[in-house]
N, C-alpha and C positions, 0 to 999 in steps of 0.2 A: 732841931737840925736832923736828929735822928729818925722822924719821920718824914723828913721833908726826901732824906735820902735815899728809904725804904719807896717811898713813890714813884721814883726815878728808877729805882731797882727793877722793880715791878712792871713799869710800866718799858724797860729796856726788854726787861724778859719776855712782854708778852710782845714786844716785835722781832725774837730772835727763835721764840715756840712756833710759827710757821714756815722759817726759812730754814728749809729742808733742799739737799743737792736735788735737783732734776736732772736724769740721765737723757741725751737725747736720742730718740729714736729713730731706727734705719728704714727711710723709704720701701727699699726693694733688694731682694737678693734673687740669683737665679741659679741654675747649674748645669749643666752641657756645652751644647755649642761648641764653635772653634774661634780660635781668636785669628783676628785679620786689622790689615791696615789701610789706607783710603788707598782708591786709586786717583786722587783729585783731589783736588780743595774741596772739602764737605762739610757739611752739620749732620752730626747723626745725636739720636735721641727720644723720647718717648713721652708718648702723652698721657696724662691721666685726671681723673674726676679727685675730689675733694669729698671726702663724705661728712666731715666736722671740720670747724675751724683749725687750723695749724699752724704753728711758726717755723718757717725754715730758718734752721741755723748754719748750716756748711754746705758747700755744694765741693762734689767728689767726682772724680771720674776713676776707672778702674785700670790698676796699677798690674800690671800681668805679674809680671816677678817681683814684684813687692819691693823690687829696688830702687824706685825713686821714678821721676817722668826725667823723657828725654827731652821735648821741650815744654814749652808753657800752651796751655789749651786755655779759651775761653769757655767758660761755663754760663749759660741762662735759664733763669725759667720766663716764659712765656702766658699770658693768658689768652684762650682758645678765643674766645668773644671776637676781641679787638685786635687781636695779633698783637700785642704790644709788650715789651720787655717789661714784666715787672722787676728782676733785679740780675744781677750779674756780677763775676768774680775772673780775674784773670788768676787761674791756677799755675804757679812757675814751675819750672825745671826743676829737678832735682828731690832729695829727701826730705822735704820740709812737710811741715801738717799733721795730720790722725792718717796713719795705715790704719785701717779697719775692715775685716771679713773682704779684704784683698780689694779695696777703695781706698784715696788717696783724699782724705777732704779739707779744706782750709776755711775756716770762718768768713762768715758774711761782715763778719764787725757787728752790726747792728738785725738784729730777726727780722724774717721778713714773712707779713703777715700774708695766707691765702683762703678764701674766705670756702666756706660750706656752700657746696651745689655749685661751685665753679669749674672749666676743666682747663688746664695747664698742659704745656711741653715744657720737659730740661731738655735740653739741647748744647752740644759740644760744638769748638770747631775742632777738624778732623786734617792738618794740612798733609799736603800732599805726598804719600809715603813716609809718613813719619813712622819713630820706632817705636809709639805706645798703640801696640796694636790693643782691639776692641775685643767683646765677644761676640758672635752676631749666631743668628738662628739656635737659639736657647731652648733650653726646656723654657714651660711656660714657669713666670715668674713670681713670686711671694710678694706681698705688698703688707704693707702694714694695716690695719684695719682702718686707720682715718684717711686711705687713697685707695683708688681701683685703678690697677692697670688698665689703660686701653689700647692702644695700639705701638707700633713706631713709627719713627718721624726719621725724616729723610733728605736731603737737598745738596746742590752744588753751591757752594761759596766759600769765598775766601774768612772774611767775615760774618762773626754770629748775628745770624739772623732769624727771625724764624720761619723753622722747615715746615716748605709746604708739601711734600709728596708724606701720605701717612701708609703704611702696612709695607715697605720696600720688604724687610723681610720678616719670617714666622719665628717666633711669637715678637722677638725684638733685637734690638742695637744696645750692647751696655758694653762701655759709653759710660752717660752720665749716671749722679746718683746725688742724693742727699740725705742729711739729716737733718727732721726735726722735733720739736715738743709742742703739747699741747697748751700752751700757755696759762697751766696750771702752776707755775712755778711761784714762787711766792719771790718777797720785793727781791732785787738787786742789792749791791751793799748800799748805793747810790740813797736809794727808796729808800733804806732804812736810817741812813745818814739823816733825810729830809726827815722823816717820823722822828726821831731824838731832838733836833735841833727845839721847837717850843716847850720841849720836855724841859730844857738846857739850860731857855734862855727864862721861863719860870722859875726855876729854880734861882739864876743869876737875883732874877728881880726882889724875890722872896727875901733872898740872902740878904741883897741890899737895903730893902724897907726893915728888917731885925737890927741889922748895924747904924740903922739910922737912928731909933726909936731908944737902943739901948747907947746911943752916945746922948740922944737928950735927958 
């Protein structure tokens, strides 16, 4: 029995020696500009290239005085190709979420994969004179090494959609933002629950053929 549980030990530990916290990483930071608020229903927001695979884990938009949003903004990223939403988050009111480096960001629930050599827009809605003003005409902006800034993105609507005017202003719109990681992360507790389980249920079995053998 004592080896049968030194196995299990063993074999716990070595799915607990990879799973190490993963910090998630900040898309973009920038610094100047002035903060401003629609004059319309809009999407404002910015495009960029993929240079490595990535997981977005929260989408953000920036919090001026770090007090909370006054109302709820839709957030999306977009793939440039097809125009088509890859995923999206309604951001609410209030204090809720990660303040981060003056970003407001709330989990996606589930990572959302975007692939190497592809190029994306995040994009906000923007409604009409609301009080989370933006910062627009920034210095140019920091990107993490697995994104390249390229332009901004720009449009009139009520609803996120994705903006078709790019470069409205210099260098960009923020606006949106996100974080993610590079899918180095090792399992979930989930993953590691499924990795134990025929650890568990051998051992169950083991246990039972010994009490068999030793009742006959």
């Amino acid at each position: 029995m004592t080896l049968r549980l030194s196995l299990v030990t063993a074999a716990t530990l070595s799915l607990f020696a990879g799973w190490s916290t993963h910090a998630d990483t900040i898309a973009l930071s920038t610094t100047g500009g002035f903060s401003t608020s629609s004059s319309g229903d809009q999407l404002w927001g910015w495009q960029f290239g993929v240079n490595s695979n990535i997981d977005v884990t929260s989408l953000g938009i920036f919090d001026t005085r770090g007090d909370g949003l006054a109302v709820a903004h839709d957030v999306g990223i977009f793939r440039v190709s097809d125009k088509s939403l890859v995923g999206s988050i309604t951001l609410p009111d209030g204090t809720g979420g990660v303040l981060l480096d003056g970003f407001r960001y709330y989990s996606l629930g589930s990572s959302l994969a975007l692939a190497a050599g592809e190029q994306y827009v995040i994009a906000m809605t923007m409604r009409d004179g609301n009080a989370d003003s933006q910062y627009v005409f920034t210095n140019p902006p920091t990107t993490a090494p697995e994104i390249t800034y390229v332009d901004s993105r720009f449009d009139n609507a009520s609803n996120l959609a994705f903006p078709t005017f790019a470069g409205p202003v210099a260098p960009g719109i923020f606006g949106p933002n996100f974080l993610f990681n590079d899918g180095s992360a090792v399992p979930e507790p989930s993953t590691l629950v499924m990795g134990l389980i025929p650890v568990l249920l051998s051992l169950a079995a083991s246990r039972r053929r010994s009490l068999a053998r030793n009742a006959a």
